[in-house]
C-alpha positions in Angstrom: 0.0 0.0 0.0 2.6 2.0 0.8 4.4 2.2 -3.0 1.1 2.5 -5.2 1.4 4.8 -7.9 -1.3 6.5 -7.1 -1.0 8.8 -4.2 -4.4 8.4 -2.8 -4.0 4.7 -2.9 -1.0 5.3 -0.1 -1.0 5.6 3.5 -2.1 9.2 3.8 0.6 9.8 6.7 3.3 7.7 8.4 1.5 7.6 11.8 -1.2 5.7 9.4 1.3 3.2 8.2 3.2 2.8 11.8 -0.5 1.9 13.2 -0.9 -0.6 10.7 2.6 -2.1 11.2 2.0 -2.1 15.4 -1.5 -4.5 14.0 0.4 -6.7 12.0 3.2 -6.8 14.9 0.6 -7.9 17.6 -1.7 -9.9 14.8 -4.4 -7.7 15.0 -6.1 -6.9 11.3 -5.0 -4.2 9.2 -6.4 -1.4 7.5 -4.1 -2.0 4.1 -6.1 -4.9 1.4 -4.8 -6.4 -0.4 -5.9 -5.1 -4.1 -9.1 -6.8 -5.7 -8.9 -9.6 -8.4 -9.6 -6.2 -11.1 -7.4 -4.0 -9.9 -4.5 -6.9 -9.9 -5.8 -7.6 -13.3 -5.5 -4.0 -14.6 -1.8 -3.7 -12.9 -1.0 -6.4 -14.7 -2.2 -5.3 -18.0 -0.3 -2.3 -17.3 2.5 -3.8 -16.3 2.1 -6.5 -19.8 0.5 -4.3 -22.6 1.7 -6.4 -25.2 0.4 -9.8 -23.9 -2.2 -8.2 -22.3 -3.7 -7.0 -26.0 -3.0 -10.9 -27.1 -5.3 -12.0 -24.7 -7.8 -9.5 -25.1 -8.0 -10.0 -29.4 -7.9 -13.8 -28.6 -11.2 -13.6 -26.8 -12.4 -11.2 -28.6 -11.8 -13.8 -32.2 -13.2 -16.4 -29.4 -16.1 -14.5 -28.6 -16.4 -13.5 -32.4 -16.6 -17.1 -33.5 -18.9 -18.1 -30.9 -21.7 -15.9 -31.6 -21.1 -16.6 -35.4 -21.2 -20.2 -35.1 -24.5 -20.1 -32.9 -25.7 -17.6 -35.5 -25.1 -20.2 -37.9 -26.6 -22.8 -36.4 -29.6 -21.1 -35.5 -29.8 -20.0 -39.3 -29.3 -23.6 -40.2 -31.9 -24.9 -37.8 -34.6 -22.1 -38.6 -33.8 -23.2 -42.7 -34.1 -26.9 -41.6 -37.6 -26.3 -39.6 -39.0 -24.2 -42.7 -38.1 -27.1 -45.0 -40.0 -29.5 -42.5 -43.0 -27.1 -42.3 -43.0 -26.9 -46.2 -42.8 -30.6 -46.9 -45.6 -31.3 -43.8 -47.8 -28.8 -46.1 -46.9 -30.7 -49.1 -47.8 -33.8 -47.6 -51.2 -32.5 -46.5 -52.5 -30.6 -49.8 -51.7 -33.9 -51.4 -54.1 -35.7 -49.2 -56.4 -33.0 -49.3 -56.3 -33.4 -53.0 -56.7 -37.0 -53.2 -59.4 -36.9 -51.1 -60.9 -33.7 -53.1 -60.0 -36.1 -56.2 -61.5 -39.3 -54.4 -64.8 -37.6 -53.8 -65.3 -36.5 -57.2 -64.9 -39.8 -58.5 -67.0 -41.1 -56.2 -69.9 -38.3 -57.2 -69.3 -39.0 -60.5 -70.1 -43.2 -60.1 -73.3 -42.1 -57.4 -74.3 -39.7 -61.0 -73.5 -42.6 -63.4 -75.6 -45.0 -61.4 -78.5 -42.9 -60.8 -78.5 -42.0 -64.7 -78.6 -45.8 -65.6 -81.1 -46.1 -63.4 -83.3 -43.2 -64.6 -82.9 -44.6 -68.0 -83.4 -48.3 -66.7 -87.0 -47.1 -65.5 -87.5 -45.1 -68.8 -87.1 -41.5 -67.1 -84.8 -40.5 -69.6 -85.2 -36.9 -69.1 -84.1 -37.3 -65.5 -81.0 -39.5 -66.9 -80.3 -36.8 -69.2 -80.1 -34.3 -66.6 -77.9 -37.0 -64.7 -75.4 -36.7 -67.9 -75.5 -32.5 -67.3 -74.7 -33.2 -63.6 -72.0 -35.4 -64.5 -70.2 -33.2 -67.0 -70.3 -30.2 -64.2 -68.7 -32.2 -62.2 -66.2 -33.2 -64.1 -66.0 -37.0 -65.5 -64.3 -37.3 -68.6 -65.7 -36.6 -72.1 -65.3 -40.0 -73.2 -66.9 -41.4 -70.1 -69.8 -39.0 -70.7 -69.9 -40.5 -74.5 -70.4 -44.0 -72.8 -73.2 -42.8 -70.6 -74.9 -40.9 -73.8 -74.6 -43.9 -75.4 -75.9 -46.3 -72.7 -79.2 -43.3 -72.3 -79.5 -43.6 -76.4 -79.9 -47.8 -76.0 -82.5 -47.5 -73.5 -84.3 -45.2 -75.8 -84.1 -47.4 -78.2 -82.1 -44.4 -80.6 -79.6 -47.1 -81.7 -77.7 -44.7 -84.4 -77.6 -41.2 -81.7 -75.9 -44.2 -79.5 -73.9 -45.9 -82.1 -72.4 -42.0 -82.4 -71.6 -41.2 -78.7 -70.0 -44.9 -78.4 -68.0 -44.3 -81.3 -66.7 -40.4 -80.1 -65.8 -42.9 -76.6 -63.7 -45.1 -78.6 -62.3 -42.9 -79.9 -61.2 -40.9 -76.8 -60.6 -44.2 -74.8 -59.5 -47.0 -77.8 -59.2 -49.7 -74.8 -62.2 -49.6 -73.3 -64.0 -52.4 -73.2 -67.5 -50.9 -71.9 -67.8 -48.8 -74.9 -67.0 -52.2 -77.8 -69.4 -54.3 -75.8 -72.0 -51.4 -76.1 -70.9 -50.9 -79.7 -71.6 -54.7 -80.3 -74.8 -54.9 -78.6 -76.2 -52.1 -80.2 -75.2 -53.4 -83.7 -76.8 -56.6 -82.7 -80.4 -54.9 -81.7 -80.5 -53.0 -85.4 -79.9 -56.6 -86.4 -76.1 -56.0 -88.2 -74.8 -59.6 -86.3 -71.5 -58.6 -88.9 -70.5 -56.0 -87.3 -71.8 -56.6 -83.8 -69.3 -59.3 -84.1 -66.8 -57.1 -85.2 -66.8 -55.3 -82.2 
């Protein structure tokens, strides 16, 4: 205490220090601490400017890198849980749309089936208005040309069906609904040829 720099660090008289020396003497407690961990610290830098500085940029690069890597990471993380999010969307508008799809198809059969039916019962007005539905709803022109057809039979308007089965075949060349309806409808006019054509 006696040699710090600064003066009012000192003993402010030498009947201050000689009191504290007659303490230590008889092992009584003195008024002279010992300097804090931050003031030994700052004599030290003062003392070590050169290493001191070292240290300090080295924690500061420490410090630097920490908060960049954790900035990094959280990036990475917040990228990673957007990603998840987006594919978990994904994954449910493409059940919501094969469900949406599902449903229609499964309108469009309940239309189909009452529109054979209206037609079955001779109601063909109501089976026409079946076909309407159907096309609002969406079902495919060529199935549409297959129900037409099916309508024109039950009618008993073999060449109006013998047309819409045709436009089906050719929209859908494979199916087999439309050439057995092609066949039987040939075979009711009585042309056994070509009903066994088809």
């Amino acid at each position: 205490k006696a040699i710090e720099k600064e003066p009012d660090r000192r003993y402010q008289s030498a009947s201050a220090m000689a009191d504290d020396l007659r303490r230590f003497v008889s092992h009584l407690p003195i008024t002279a601490k010992r300097s804090g961990p931050l003031a030994r610290a700052a004599k030290w830098c003062r003392r070590h400017p050169s290493v001191a500085a070292s240290i300090a940029l080295a924690i500061c690069l420490a410090t630097a890198t920490v908060v960049l890597g954790y900035r990094a990471y959280r990036a990475h993380h917040q990228r990673a849980l957007a990603a998840a999010r987006a594919t978990h969307f994904e994954a449910e508008l493409q059940s919501a749309q094969i469900a949406i799809d599902q449903a229609k198809k499964d309108q469009q059969a309940r239309i189909f089936q009452d529109a054979l039916l209206a037609a079955m019962q001779g109601d063909l007005q109501s089976a026409r208005a079946f076909v309407d539905q159907a096309e609002q709803v969406g079902a495919s022109p060529g199935r549409l040309h297959v129900l037409r057809g099916q309508i024109d039979m039950f009618s008993a308007d073999f060449e109006d069906a013998l047309v819409e089965l045709m436009s089906a075949v050719q929209l859908m060349p494979n199916n087999l609904a439309a050439h057995l309806l092609i066949a039987e409808t040939y075979a009711r006019v009585g042309n056994w040829e070509l009903s066994l054509e088809w």
